[in-house]
mmCIF file of the protein (N, C-alpha, C, O) and its ligand, coordinates in Angstrom:
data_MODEL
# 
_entry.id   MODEL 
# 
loop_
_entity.id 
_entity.type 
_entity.pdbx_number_of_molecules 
1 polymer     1 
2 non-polymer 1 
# 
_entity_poly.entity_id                      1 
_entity_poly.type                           'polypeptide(L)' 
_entity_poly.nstd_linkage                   no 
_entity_poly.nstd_monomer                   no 
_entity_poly.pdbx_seq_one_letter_code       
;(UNK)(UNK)(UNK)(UNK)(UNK)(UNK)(UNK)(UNK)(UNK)(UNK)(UNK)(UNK)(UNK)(UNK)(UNK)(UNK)
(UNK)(UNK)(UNK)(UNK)(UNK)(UNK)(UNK)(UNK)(UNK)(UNK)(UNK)(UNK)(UNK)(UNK)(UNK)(UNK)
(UNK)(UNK)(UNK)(UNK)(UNK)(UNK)(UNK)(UNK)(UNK)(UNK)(UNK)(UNK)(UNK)(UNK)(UNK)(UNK)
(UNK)(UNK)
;
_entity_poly.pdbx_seq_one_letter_code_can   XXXXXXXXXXXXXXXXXXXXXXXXXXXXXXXXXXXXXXXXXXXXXXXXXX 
_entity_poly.pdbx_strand_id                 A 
# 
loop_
_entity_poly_seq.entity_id 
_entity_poly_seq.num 
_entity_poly_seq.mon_id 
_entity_poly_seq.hetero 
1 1  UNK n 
1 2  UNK n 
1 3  UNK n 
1 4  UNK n 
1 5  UNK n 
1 6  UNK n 
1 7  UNK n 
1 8  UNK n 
1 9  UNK n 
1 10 UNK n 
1 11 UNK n 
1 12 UNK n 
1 13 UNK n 
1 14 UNK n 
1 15 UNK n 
1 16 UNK n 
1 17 UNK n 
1 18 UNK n 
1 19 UNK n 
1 20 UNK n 
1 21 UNK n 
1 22 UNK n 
1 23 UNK n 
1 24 UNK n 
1 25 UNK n 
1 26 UNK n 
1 27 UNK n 
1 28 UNK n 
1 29 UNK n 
1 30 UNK n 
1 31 UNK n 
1 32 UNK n 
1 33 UNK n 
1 34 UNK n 
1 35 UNK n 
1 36 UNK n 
1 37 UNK n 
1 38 UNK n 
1 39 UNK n 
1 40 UNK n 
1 41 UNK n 
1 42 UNK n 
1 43 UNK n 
1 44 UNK n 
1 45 UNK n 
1 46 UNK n 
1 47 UNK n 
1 48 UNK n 
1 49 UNK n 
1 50 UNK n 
# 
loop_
_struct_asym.id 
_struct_asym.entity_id 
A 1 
B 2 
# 
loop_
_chem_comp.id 
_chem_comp.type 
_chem_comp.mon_nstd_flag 
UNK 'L-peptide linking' . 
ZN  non-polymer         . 
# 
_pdbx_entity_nonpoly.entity_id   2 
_pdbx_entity_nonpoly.name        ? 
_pdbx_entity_nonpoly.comp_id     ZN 
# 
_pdbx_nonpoly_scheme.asym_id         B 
_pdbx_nonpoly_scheme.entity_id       2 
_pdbx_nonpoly_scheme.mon_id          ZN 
_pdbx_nonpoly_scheme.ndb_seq_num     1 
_pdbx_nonpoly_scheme.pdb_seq_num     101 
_pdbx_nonpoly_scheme.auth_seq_num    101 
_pdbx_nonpoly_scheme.pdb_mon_id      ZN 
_pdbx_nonpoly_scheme.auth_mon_id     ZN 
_pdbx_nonpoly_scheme.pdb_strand_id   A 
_pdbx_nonpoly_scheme.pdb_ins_code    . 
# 
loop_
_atom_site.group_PDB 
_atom_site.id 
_atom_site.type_symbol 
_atom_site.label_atom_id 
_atom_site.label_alt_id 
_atom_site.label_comp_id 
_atom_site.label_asym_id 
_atom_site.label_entity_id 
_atom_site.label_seq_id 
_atom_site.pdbx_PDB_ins_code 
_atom_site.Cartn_x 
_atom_site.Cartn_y 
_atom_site.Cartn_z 
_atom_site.occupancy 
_atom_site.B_iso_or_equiv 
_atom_site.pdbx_formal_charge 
_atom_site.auth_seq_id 
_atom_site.auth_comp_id 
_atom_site.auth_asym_id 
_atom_site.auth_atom_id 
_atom_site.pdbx_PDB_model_num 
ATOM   1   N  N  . UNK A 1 1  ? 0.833  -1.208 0.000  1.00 0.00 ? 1   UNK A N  1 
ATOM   2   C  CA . UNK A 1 1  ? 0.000  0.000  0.000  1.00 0.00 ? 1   UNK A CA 1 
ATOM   3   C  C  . UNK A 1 1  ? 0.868  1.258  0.000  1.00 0.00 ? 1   UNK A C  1 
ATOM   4   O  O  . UNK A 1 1  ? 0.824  1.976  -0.999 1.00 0.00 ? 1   UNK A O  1 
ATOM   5   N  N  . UNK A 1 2  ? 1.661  1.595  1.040  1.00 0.00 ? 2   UNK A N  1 
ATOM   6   C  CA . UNK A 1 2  ? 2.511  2.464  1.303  1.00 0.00 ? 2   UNK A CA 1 
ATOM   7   C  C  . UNK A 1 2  ? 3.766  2.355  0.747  1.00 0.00 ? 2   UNK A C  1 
ATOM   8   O  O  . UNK A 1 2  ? 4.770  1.948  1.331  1.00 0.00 ? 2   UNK A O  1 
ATOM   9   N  N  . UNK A 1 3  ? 3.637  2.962  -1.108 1.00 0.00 ? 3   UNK A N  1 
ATOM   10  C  CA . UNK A 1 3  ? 5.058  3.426  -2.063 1.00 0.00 ? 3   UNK A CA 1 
ATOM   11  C  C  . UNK A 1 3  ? 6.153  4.213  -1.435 1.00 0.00 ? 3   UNK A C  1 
ATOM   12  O  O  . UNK A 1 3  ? 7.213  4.074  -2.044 1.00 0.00 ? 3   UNK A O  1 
ATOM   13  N  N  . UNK A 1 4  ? 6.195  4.737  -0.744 1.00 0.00 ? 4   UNK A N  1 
ATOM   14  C  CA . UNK A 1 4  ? 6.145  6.348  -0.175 1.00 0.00 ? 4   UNK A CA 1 
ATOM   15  C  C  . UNK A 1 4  ? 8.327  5.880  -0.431 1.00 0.00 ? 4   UNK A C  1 
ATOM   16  O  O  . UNK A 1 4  ? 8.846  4.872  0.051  1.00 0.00 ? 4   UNK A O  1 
ATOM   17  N  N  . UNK A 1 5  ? 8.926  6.724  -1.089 1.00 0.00 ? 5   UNK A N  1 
ATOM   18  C  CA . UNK A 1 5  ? 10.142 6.567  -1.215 1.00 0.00 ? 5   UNK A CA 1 
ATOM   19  C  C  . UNK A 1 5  ? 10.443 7.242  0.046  1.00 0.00 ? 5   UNK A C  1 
ATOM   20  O  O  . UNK A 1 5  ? 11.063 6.405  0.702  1.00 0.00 ? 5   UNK A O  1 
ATOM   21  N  N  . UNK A 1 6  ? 10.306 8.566  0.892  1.00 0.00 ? 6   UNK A N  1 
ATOM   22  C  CA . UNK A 1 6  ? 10.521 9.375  1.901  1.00 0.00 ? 6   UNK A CA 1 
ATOM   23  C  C  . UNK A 1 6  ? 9.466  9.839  2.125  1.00 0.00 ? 6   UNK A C  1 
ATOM   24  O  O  . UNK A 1 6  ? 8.492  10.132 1.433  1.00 0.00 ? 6   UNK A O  1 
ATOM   25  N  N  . UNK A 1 7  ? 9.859  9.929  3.792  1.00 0.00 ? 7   UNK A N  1 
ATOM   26  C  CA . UNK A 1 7  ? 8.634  10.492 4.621  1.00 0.00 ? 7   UNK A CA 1 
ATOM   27  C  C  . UNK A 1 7  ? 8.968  11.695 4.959  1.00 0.00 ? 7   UNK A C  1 
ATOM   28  O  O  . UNK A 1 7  ? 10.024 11.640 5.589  1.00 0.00 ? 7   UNK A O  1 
ATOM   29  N  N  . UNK A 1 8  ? 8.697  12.453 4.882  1.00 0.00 ? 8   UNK A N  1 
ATOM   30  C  CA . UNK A 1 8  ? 8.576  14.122 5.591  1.00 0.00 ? 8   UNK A CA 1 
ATOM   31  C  C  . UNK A 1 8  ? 7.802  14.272 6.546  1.00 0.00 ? 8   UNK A C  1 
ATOM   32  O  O  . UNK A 1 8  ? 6.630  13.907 6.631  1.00 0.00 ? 8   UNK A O  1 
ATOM   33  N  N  . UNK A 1 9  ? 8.514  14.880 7.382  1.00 0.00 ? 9   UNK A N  1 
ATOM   34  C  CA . UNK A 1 9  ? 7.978  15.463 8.635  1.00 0.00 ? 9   UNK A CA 1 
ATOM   35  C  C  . UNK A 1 9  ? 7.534  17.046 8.648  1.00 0.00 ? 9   UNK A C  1 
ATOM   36  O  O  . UNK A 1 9  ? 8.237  17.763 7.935  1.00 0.00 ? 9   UNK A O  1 
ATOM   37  N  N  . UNK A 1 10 ? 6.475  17.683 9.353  1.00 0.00 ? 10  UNK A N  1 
ATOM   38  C  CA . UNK A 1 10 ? 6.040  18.884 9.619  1.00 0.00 ? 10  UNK A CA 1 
ATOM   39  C  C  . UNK A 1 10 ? 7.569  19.641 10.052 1.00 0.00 ? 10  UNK A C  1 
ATOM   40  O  O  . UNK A 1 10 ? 8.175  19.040 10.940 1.00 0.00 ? 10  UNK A O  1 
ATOM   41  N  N  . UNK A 1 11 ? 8.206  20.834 9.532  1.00 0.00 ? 11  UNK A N  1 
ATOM   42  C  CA . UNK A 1 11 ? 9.061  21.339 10.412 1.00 0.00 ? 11  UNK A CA 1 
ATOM   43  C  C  . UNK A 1 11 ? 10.405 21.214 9.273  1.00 0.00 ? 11  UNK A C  1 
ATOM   44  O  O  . UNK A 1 11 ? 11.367 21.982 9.244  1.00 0.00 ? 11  UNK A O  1 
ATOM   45  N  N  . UNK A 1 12 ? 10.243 20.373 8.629  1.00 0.00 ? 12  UNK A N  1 
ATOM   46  C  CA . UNK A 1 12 ? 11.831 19.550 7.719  1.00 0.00 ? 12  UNK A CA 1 
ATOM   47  C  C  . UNK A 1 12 ? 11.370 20.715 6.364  1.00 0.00 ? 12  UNK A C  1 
ATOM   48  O  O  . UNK A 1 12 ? 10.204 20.983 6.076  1.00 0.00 ? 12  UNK A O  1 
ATOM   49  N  N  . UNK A 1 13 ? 12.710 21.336 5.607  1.00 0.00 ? 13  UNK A N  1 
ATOM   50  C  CA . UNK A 1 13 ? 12.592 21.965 4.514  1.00 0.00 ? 13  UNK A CA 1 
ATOM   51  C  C  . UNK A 1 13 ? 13.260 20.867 3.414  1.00 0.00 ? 13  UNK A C  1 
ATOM   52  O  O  . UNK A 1 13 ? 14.466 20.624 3.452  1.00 0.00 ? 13  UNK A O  1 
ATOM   53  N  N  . UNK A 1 14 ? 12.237 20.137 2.292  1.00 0.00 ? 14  UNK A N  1 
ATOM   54  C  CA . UNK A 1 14 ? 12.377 18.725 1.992  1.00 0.00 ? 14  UNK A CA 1 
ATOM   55  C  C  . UNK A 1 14 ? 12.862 18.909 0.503  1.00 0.00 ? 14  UNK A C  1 
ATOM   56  O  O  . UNK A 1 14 ? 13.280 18.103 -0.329 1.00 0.00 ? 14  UNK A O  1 
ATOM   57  N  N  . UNK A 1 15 ? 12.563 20.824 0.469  1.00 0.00 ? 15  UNK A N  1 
ATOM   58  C  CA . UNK A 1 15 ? 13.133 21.034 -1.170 1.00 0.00 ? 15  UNK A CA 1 
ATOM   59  C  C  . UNK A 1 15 ? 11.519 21.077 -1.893 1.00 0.00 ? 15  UNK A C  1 
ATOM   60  O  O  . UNK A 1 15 ? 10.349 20.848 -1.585 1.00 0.00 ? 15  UNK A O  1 
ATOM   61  N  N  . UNK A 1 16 ? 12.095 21.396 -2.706 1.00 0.00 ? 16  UNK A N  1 
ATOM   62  C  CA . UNK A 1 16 ? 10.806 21.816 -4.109 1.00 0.00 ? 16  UNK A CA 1 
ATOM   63  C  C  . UNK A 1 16 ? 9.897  20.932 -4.336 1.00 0.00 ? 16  UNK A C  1 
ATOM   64  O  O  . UNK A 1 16 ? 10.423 20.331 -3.399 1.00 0.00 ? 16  UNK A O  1 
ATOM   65  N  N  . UNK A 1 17 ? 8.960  20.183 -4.689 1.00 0.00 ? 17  UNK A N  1 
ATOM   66  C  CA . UNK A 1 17 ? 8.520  19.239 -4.625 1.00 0.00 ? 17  UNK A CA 1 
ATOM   67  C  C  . UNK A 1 17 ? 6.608  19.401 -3.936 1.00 0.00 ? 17  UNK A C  1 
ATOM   68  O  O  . UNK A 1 17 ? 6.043  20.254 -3.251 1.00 0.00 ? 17  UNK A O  1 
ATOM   69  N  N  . UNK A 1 18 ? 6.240  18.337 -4.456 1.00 0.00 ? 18  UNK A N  1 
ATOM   70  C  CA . UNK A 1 18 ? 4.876  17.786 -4.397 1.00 0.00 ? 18  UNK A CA 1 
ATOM   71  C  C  . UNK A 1 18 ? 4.690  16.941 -3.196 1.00 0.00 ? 18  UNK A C  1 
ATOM   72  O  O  . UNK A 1 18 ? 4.900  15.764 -3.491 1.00 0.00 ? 18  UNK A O  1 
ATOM   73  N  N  . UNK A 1 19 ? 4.293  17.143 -1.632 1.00 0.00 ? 19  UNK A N  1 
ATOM   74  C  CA . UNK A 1 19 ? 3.667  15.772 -1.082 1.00 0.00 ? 19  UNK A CA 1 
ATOM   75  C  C  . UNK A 1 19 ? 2.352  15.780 -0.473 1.00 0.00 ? 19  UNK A C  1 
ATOM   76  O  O  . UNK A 1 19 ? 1.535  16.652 -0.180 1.00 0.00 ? 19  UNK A O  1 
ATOM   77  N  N  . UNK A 1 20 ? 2.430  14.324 -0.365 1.00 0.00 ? 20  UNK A N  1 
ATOM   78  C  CA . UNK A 1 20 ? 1.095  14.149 0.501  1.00 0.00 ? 20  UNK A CA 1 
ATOM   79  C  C  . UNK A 1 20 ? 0.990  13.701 1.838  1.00 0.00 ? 20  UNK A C  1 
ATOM   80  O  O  . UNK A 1 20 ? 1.595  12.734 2.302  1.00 0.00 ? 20  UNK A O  1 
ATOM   81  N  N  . UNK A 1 21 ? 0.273  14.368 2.385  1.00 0.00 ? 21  UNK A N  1 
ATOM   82  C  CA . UNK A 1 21 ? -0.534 13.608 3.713  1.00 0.00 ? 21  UNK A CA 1 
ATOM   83  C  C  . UNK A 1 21 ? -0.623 12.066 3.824  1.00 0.00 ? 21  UNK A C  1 
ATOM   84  O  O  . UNK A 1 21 ? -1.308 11.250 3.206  1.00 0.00 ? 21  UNK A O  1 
ATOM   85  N  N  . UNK A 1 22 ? 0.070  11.964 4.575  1.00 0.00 ? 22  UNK A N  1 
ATOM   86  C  CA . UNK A 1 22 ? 0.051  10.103 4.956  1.00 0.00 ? 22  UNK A CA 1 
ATOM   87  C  C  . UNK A 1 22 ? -1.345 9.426  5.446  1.00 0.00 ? 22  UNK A C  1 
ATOM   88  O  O  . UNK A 1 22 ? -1.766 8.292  5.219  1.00 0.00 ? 22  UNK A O  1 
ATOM   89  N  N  . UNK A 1 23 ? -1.809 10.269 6.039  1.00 0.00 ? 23  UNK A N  1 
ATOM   90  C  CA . UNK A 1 23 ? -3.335 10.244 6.268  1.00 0.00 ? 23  UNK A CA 1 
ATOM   91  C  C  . UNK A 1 23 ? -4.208 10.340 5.796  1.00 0.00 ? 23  UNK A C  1 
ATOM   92  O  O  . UNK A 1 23 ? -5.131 9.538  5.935  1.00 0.00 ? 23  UNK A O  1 
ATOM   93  N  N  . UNK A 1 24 ? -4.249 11.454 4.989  1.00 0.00 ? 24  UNK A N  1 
ATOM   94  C  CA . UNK A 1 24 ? -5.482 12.064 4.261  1.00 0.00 ? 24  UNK A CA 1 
ATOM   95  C  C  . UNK A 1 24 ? -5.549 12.482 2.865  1.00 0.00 ? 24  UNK A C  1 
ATOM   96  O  O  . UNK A 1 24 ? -6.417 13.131 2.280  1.00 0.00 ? 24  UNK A O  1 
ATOM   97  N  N  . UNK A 1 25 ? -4.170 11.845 2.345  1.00 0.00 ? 25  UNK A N  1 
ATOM   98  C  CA . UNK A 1 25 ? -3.783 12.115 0.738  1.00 0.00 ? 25  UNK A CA 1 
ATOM   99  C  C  . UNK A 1 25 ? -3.624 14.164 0.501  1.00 0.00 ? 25  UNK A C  1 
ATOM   100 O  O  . UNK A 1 25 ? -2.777 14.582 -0.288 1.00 0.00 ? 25  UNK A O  1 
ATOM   101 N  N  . UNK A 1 26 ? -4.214 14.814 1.007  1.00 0.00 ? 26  UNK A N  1 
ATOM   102 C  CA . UNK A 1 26 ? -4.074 16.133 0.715  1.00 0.00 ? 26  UNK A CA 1 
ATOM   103 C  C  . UNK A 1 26 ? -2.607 16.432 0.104  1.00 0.00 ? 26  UNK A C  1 
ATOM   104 O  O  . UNK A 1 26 ? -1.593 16.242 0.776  1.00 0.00 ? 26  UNK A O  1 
ATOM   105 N  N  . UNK A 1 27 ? -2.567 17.030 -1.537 1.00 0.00 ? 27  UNK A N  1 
ATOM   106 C  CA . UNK A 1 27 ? -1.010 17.047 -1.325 1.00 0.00 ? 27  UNK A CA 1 
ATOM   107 C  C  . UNK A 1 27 ? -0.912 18.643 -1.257 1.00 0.00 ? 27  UNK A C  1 
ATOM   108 O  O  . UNK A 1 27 ? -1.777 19.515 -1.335 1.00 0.00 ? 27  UNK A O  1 
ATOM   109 N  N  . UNK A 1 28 ? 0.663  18.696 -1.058 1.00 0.00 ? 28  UNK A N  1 
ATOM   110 C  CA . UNK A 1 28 ? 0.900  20.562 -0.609 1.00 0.00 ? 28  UNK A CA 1 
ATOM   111 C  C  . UNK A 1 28 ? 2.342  20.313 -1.104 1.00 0.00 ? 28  UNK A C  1 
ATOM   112 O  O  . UNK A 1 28 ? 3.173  19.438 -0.860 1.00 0.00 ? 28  UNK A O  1 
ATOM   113 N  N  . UNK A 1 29 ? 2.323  21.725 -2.120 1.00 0.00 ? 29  UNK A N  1 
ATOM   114 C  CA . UNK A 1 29 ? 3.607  21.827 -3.120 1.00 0.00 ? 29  UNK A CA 1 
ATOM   115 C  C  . UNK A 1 29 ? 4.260  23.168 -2.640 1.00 0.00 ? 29  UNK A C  1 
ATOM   116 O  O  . UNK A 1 29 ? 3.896  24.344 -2.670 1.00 0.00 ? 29  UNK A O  1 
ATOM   117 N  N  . UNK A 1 30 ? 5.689  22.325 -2.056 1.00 0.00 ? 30  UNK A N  1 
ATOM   118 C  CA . UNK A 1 30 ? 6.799  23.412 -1.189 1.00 0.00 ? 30  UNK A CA 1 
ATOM   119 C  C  . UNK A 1 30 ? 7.531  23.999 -2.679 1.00 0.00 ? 30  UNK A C  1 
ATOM   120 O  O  . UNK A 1 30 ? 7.526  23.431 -3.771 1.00 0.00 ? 30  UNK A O  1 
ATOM   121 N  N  . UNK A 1 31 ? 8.107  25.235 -2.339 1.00 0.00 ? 31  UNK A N  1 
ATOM   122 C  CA . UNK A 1 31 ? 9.073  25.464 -3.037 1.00 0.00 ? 31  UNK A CA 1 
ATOM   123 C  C  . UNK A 1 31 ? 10.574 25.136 -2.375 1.00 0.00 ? 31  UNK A C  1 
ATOM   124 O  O  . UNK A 1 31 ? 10.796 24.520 -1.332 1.00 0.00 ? 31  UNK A O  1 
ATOM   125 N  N  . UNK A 1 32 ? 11.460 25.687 -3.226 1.00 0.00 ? 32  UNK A N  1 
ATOM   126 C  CA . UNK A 1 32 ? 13.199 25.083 -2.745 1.00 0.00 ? 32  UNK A CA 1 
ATOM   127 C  C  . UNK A 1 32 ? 12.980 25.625 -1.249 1.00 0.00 ? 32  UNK A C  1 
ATOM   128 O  O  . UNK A 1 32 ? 12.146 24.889 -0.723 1.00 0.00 ? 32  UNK A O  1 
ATOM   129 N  N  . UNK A 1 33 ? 13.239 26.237 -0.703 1.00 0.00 ? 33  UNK A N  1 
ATOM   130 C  CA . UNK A 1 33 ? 12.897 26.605 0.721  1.00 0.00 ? 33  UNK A CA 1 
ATOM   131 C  C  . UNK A 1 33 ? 12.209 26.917 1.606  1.00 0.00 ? 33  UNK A C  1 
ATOM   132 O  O  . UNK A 1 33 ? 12.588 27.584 2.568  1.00 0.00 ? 33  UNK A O  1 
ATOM   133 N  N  . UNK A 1 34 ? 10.915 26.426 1.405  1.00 0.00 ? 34  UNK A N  1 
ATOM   134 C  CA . UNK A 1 34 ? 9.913  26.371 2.395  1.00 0.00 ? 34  UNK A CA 1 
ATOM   135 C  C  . UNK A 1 34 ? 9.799  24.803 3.188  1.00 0.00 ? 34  UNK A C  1 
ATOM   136 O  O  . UNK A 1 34 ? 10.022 23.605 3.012  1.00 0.00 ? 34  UNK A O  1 
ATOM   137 N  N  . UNK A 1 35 ? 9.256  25.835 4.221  1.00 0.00 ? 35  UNK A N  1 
ATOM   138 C  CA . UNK A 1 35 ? 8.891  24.282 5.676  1.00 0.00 ? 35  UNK A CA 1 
ATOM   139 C  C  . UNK A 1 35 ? 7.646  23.601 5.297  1.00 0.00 ? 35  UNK A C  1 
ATOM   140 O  O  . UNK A 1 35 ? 6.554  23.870 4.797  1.00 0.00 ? 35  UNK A O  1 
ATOM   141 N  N  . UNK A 1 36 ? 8.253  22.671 5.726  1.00 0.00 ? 36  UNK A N  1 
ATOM   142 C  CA . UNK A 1 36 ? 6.593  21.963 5.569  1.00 0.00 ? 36  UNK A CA 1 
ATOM   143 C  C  . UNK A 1 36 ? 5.728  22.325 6.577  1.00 0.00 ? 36  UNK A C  1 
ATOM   144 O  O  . UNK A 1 36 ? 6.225  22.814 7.592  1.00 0.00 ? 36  UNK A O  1 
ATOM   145 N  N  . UNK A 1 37 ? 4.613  22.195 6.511  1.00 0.00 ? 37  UNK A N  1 
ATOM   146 C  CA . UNK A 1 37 ? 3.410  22.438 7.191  1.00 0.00 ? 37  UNK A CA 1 
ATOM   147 C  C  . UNK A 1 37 ? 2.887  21.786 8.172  1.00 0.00 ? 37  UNK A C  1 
ATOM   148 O  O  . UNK A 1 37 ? 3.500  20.769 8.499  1.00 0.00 ? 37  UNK A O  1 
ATOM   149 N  N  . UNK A 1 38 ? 1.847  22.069 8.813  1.00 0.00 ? 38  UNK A N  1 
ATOM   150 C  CA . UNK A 1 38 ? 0.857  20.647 9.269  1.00 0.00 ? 38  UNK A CA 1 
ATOM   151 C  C  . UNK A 1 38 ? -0.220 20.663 8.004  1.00 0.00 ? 38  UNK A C  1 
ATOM   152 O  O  . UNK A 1 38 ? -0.682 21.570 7.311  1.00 0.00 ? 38  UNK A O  1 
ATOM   153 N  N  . UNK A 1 39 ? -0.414 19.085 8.042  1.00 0.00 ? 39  UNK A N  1 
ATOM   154 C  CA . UNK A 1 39 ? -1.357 18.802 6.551  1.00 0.00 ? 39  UNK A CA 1 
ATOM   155 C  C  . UNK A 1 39 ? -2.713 20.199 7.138  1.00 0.00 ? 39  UNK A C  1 
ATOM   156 O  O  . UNK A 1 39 ? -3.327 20.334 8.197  1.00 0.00 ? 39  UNK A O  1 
ATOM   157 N  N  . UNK A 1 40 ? -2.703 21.005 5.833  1.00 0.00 ? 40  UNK A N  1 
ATOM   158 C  CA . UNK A 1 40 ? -4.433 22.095 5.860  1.00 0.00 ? 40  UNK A CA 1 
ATOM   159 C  C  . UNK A 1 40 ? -5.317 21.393 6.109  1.00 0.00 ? 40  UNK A C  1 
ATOM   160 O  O  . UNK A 1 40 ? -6.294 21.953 6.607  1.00 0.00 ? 40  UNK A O  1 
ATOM   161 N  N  . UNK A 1 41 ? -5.388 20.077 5.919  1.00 0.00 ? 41  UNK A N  1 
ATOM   162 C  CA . UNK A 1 41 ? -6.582 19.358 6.041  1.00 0.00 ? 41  UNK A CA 1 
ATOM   163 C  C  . UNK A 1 41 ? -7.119 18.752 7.621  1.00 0.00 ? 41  UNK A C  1 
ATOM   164 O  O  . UNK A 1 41 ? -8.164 18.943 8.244  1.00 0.00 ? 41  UNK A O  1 
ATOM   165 N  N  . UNK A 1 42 ? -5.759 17.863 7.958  1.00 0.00 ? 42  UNK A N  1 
ATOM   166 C  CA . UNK A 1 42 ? -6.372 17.132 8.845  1.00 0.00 ? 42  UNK A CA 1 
ATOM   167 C  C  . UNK A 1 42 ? -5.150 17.501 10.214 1.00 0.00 ? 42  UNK A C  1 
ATOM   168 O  O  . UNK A 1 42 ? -5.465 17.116 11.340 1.00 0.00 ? 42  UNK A O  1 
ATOM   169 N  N  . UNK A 1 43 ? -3.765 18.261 10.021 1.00 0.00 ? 43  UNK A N  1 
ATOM   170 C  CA . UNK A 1 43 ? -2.845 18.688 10.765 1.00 0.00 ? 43  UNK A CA 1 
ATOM   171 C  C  . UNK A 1 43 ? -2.090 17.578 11.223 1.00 0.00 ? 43  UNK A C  1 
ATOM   172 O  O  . UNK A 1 43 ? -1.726 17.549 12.398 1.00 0.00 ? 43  UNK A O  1 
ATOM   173 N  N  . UNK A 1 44 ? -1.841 16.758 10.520 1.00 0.00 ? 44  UNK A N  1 
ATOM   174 C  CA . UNK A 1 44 ? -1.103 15.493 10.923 1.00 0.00 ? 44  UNK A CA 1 
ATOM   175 C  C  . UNK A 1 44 ? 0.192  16.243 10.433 1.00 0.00 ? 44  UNK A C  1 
ATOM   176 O  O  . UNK A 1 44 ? 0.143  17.398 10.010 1.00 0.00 ? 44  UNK A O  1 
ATOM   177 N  N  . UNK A 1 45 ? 1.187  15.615 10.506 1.00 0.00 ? 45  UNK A N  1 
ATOM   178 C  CA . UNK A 1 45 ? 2.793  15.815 10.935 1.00 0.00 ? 45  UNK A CA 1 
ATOM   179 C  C  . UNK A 1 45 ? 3.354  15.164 9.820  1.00 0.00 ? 45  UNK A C  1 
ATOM   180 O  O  . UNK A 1 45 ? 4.307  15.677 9.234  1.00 0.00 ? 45  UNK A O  1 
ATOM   181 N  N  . UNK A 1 46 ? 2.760  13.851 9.382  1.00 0.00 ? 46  UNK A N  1 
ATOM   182 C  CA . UNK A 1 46 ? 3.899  13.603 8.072  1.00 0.00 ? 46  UNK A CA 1 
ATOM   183 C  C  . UNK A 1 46 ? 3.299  13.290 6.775  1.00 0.00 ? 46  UNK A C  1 
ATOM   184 O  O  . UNK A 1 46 ? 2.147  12.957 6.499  1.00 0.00 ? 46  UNK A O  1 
ATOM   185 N  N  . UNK A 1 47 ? 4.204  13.448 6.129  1.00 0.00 ? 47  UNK A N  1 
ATOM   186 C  CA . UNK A 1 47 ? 4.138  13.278 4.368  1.00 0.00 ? 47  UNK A CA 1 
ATOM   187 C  C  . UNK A 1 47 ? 4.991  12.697 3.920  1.00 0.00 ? 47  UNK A C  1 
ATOM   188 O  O  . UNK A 1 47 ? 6.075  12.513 4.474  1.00 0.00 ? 47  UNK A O  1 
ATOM   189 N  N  . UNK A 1 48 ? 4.444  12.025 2.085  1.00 0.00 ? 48  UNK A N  1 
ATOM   190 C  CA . UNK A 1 48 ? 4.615  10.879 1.704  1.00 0.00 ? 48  UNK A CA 1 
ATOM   191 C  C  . UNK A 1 48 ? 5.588  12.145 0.269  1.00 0.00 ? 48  UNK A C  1 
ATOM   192 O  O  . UNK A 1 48 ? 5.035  13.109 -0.260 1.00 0.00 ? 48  UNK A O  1 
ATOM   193 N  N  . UNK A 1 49 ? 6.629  11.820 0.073  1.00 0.00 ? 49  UNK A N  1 
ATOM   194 C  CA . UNK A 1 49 ? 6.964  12.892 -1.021 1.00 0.00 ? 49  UNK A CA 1 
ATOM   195 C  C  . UNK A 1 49 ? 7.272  11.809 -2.355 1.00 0.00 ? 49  UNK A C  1 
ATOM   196 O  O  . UNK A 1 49 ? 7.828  10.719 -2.489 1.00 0.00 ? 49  UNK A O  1 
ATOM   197 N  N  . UNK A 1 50 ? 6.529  12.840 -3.286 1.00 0.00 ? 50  UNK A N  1 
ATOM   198 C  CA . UNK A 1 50 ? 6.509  11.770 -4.942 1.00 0.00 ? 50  UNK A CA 1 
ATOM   199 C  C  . UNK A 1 50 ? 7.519  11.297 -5.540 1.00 0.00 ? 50  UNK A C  1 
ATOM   200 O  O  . UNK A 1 50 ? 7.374  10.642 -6.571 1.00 0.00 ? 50  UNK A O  1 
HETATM 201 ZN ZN . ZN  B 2 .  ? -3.933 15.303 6.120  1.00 0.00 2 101 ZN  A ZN 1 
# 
């Protein structure tokens, strides 16, 4: 079920890129230096990056 090459955590700057919510699929697209978030959706802590 779970492809997920890397997990991202809320707080980690993971680089440019597309991820998703491990939970709730929501994805949220960082640029080169932004933090990750808590998922907008459901505020869970980690992500699945493409
Ligand atoms: Zn979520």
């Amino acid at each position: 079920m779970n492809n997920c090459k890397r997990i991202v955590k809320t707080g980690e700057k993971p680089g440019q890129g597309t991820y998703s919510c491990t939970s709730c699929h929501t994805k949220v697209s960082l640029g080169a230096g932004d933090k990750m978030p808590p998922c907008p959706s459901c505020s869970n802590d980690s992500f699945c990056a493409e």
